[in-house]
Backbone as CSV, one residue per row, in Angstrom:
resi,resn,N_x,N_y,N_z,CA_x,CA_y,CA_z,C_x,C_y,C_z
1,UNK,37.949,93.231,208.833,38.859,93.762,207.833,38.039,94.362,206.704
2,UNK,38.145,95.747,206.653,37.448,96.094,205.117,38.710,96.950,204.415
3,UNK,38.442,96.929,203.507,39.249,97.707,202.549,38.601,98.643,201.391
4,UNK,38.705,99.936,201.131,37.882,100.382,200.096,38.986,101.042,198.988
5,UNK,38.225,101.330,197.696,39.302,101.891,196.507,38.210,103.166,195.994
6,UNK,38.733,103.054,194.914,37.375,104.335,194.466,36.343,103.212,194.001
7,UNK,36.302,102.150,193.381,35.131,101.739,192.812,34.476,100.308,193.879
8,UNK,35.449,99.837,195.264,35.569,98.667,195.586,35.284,98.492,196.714
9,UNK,34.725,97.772,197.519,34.699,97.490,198.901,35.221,96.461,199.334
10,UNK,36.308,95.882,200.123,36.811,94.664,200.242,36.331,94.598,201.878
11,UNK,35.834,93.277,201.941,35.264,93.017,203.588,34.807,91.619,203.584
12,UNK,33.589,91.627,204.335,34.382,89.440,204.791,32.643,89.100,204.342
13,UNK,33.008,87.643,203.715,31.625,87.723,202.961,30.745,87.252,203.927
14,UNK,29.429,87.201,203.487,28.854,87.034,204.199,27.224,86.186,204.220
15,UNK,26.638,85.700,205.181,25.779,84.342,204.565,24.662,84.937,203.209
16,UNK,24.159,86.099,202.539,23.428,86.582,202.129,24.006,86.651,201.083
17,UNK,25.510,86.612,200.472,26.489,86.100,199.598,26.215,84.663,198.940
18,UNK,25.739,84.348,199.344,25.838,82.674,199.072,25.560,82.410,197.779
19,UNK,24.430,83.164,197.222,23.461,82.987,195.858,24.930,83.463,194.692
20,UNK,25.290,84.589,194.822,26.010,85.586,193.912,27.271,84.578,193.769
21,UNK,27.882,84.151,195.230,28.976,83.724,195.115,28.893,82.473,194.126
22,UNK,27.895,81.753,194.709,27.879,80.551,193.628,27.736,80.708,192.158
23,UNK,26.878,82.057,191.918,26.294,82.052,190.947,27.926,82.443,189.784
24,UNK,29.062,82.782,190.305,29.882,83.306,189.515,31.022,81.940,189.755
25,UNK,31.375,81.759,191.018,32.247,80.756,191.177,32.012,79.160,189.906
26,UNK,30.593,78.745,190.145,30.083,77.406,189.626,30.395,77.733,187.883
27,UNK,30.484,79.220,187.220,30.667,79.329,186.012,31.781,78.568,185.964
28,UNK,31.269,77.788,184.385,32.298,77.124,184.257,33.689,78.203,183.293
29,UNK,33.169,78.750,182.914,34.363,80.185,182.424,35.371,81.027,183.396
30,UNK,34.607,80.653,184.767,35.241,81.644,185.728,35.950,80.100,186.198
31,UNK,35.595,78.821,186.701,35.931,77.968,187.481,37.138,77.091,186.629
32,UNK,37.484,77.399,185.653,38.577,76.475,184.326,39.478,76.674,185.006
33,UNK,40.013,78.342,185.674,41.042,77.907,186.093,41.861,77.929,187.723
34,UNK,40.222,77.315,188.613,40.320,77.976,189.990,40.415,76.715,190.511
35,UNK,41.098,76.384,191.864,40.996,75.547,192.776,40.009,74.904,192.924
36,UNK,38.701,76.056,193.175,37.685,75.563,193.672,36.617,76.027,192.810
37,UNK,35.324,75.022,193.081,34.423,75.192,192.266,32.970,74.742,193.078
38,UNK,32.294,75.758,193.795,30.970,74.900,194.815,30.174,73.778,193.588
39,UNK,29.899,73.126,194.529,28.835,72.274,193.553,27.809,72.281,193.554
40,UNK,27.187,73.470,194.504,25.736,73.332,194.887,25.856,74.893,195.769
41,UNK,24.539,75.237,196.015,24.326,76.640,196.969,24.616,76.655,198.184
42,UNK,24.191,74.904,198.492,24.438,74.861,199.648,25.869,74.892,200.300
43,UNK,26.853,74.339,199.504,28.078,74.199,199.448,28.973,76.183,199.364
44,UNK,28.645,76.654,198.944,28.799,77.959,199.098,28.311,78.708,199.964
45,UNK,27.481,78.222,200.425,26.955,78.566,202.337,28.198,78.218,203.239
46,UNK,28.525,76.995,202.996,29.133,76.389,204.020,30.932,77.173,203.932
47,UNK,31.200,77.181,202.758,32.001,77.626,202.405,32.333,79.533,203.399
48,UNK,31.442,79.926,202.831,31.160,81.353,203.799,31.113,80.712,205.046
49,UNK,30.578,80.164,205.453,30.359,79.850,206.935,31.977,79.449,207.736
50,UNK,32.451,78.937,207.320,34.007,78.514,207.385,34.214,79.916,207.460
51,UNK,34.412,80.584,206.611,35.246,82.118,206.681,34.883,82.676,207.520
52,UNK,33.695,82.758,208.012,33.599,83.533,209.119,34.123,83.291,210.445
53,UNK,34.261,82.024,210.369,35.001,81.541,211.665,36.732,81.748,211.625
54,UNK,37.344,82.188,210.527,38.637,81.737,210.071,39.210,83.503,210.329
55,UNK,40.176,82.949,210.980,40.983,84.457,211.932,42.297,84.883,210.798
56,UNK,41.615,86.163,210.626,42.369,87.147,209.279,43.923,86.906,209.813
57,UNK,44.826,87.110,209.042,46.109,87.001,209.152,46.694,86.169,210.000
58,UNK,46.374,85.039,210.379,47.389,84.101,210.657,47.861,82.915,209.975
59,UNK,49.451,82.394,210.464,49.687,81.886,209.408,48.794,80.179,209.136
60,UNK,48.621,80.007,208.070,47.978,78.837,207.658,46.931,79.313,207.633
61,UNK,46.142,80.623,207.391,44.625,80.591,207.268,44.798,81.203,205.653
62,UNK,43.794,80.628,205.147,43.277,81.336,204.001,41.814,82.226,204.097
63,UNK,41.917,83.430,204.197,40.619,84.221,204.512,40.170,85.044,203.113
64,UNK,39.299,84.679,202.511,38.677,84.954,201.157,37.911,85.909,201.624
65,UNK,38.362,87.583,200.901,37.080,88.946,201.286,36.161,88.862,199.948
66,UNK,35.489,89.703,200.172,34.303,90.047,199.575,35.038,91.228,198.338
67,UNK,34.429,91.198,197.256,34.765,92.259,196.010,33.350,92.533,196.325
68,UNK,33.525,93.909,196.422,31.542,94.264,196.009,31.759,95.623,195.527
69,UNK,30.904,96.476,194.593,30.912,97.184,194.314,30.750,98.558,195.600
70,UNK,31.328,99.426,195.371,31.323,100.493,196.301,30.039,101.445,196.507
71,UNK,29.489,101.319,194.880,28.452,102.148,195.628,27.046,101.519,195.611
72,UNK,27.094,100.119,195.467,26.039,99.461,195.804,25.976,98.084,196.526
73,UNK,27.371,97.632,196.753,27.114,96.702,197.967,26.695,95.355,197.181
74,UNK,26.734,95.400,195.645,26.452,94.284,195.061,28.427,93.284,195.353
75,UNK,27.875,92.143,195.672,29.125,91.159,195.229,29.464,90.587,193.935
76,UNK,30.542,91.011,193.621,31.309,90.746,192.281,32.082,89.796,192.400
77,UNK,32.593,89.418,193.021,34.080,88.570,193.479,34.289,88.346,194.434
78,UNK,35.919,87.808,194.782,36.305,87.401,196.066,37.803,87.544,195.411
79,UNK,38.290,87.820,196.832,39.802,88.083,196.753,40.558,87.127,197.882
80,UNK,41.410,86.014,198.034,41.828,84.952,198.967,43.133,85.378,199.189
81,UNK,43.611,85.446,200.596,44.799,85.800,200.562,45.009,84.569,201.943
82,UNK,46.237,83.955,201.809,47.029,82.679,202.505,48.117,83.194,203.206
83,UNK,47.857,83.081,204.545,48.959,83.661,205.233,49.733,82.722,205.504
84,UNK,50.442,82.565,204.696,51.531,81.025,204.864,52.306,80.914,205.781
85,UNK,53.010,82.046,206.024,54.267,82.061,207.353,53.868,83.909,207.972
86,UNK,54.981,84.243,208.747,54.632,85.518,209.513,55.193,86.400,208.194
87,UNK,56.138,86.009,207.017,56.722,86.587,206.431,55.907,86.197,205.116
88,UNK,54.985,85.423,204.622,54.748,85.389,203.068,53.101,85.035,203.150
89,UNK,52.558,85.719,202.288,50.579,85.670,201.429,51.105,84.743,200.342
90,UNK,50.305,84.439,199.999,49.530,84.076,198.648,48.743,84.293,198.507
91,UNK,48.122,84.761,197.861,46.721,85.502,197.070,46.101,85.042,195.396
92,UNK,45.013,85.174,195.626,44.462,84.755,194.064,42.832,85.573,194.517
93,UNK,42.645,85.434,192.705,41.487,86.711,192.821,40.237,85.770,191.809
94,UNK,39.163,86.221,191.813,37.947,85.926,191.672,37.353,86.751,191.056
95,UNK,36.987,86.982,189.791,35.616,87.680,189.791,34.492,87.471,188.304
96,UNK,33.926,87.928,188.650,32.200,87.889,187.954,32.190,88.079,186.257
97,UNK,32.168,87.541,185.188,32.396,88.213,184.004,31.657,88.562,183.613
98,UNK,31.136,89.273,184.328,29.750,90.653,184.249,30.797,91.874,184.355
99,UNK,31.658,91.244,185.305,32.372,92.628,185.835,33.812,92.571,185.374
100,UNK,34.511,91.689,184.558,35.693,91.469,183.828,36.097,92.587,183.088
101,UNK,37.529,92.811,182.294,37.506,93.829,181.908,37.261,95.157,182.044
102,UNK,37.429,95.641,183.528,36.998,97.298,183.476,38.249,97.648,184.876
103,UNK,39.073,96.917,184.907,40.420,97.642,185.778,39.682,97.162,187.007
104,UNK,38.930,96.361,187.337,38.253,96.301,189.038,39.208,95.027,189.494
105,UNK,40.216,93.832,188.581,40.652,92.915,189.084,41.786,93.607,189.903
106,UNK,42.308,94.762,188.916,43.949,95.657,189.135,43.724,96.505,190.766
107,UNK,42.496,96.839,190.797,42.074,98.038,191.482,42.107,96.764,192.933
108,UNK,41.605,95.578,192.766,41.324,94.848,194.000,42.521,94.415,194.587
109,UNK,43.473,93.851,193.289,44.915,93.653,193.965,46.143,94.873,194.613
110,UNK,45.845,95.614,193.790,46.540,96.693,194.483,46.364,97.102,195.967
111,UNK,44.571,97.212,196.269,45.002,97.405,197.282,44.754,95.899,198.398
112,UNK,44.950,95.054,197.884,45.472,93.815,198.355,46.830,93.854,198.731
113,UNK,47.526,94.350,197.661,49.235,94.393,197.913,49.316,95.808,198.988
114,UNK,49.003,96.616,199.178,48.966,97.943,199.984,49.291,97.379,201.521
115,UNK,47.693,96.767,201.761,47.742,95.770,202.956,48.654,95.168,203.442
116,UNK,49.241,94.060,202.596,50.129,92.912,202.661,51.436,93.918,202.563
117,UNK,51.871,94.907,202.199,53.363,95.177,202.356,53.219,96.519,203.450
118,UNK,51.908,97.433,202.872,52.190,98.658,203.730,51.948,98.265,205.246
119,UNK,50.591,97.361,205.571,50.036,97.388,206.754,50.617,96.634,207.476
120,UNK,50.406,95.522,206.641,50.782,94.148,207.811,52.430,93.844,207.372
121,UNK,52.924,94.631,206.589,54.439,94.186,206.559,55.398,93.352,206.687
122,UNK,54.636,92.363,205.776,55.010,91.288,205.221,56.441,91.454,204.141
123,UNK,57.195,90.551,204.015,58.197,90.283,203.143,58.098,89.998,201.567
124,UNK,56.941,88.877,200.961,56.648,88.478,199.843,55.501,88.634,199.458
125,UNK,54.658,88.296,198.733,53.453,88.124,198.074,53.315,87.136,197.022
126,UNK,52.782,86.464,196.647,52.989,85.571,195.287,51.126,84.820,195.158
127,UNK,51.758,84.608,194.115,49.888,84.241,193.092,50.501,82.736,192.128
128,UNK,50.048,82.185,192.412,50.146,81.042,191.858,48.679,80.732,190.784
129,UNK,49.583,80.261,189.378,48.035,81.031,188.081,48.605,79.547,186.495
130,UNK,47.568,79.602,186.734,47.715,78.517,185.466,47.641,79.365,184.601
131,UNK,48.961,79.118,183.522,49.406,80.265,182.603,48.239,80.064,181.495
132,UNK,47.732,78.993,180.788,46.750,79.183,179.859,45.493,80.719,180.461
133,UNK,45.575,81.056,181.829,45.007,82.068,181.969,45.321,83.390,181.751
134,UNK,45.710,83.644,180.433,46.495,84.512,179.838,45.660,86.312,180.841
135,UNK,44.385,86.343,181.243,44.070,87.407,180.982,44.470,87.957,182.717
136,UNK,44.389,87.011,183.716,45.398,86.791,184.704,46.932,87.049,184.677
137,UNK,47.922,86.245,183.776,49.105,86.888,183.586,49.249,88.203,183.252
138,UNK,48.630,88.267,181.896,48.422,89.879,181.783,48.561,90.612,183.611
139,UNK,47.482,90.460,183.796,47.146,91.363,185.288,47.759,91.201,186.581
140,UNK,48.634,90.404,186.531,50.097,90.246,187.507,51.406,91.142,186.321
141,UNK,51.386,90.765,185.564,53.005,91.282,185.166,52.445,92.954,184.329
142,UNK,51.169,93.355,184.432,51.035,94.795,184.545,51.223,95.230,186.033
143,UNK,50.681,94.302,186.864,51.082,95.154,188.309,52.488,94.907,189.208
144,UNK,53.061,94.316,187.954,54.702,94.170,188.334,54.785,92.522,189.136
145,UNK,54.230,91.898,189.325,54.820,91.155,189.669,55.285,90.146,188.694
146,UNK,56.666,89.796,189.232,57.524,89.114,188.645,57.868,87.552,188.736
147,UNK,57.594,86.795,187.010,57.823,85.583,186.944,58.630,84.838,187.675
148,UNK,58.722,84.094,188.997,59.534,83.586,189.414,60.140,81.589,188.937
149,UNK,58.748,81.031,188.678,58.767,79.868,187.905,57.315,79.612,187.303
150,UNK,57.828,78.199,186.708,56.890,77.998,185.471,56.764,76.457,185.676
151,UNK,56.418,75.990,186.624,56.319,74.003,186.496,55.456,73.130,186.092
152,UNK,55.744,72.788,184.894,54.928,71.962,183.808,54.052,70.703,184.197
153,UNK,53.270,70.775,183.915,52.715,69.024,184.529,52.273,69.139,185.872
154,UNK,51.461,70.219,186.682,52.654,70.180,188.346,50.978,70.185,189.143
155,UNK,49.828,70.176,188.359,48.168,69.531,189.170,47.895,68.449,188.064
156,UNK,47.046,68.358,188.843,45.719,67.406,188.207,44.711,68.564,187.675
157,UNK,44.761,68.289,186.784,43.304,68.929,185.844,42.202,68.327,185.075
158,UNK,41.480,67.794,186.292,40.105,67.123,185.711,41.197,65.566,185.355
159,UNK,40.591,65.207,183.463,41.422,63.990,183.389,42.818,64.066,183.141
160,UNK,43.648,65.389,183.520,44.759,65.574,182.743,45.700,66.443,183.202
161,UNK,46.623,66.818,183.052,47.514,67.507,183.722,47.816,69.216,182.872
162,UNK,48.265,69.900,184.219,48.352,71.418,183.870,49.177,72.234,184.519
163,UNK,49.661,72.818,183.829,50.735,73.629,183.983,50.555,74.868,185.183
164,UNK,52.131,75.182,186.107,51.216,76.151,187.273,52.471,77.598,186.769
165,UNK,52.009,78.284,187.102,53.091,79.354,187.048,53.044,80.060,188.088
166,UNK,54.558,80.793,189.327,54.191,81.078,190.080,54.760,82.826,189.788
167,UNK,54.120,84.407,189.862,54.413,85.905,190.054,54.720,85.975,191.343
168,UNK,55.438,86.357,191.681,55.893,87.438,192.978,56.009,88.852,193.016
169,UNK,55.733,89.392,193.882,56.869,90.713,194.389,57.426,90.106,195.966
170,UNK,58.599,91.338,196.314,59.095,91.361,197.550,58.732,93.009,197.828
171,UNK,58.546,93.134,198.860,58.249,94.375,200.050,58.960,95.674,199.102
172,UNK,60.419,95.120,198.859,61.305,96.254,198.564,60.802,96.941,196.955
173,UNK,60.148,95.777,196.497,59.589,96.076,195.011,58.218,96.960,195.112
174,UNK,58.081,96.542,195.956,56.310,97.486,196.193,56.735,99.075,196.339
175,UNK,57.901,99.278,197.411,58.377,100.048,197.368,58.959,101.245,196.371
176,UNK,59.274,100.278,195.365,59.562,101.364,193.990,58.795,101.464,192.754
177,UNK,57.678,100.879,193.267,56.714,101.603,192.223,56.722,102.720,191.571
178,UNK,55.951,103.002,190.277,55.978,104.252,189.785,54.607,104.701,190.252
């Protein structure tokens, strides 16, 4: 699976990834408000190593691509998309705050959503985002997707509890874009 934009290459990471990936994931600025967090290099090996074995679009796989820059093949990020049923993704995005701020999170989901409604023609999409990640909300409800809930208290966060919020679109919404 690759995917390209004007500035982006989306494709499947790979063991030579390992250093970069950790090196952005283990931030603790990037990791406040992610699932996951390697604890070690080696652990981000293994991590890639899993993906490579893990078969794109079916349901129950989560297959995490590669963000890399387009015209140099450097890795910036990662983009995870969860094929939950034949009809619904979940997706969440990743990236480097080297590379924050310059439209590359918007540019990766878009054509994330392209995929998921134009190609593989799917029904839903949704991102599940701990709202204190304001710069995340921002970058779902600029690309339209829409607040569906807000459940308070609803992980574990470290010693304490945190709030999840879940954006959607449906197929028909992708559709009427401007």
């Amino acid at each position: 699976m690759e995917l390209t934009t004007a500035r982006l290459r989306l494709d499947a990471l790979r063991r030579d990834d390992a250093a970069a990936l950790f090196a952005y994931r283990a931030d603790p600025a990037v990791s406040r408000y992610q699932g996951w967090r390697p604890a070690s290099l080696d652990e981000a090996a293994q991590f890639i190593e899993r993906q490579q074995a893990t078969a794109f679009g079916v349901s129950g796989n989560w297959c995490q691509l590669a963000l890399r820059l387009r015209d140099t093949g450097a890795l910036i990020g990662d983009l995870g998309l969860h094929f939950v049923d034949a009809d619904t993704v979940e997706f969440g995005i990743t990236l480097s705050p080297a590379h924050q701020g310059r439209g590359l999170a918007a540019e990766a989901v878009r054509a994330a959503l392209a995929l998921v409604f134009d190609a593989l023609k799917r029904h839903r999409i949704y991102a599940s985002v701990d709202p204190r990640n304001l710069a995340c909300v921002r970058l779902l409800e600029r690309l339209r997707l829409r607040k569906e809930a807000h459940f308070r208290e609803s992980w574990r966060d470290g010693d304490g509890w945190a709030d999840d919020a879940i954006y959607a679109m449906l197929a028909g919404e992708w559709g009427t874009r401007d």
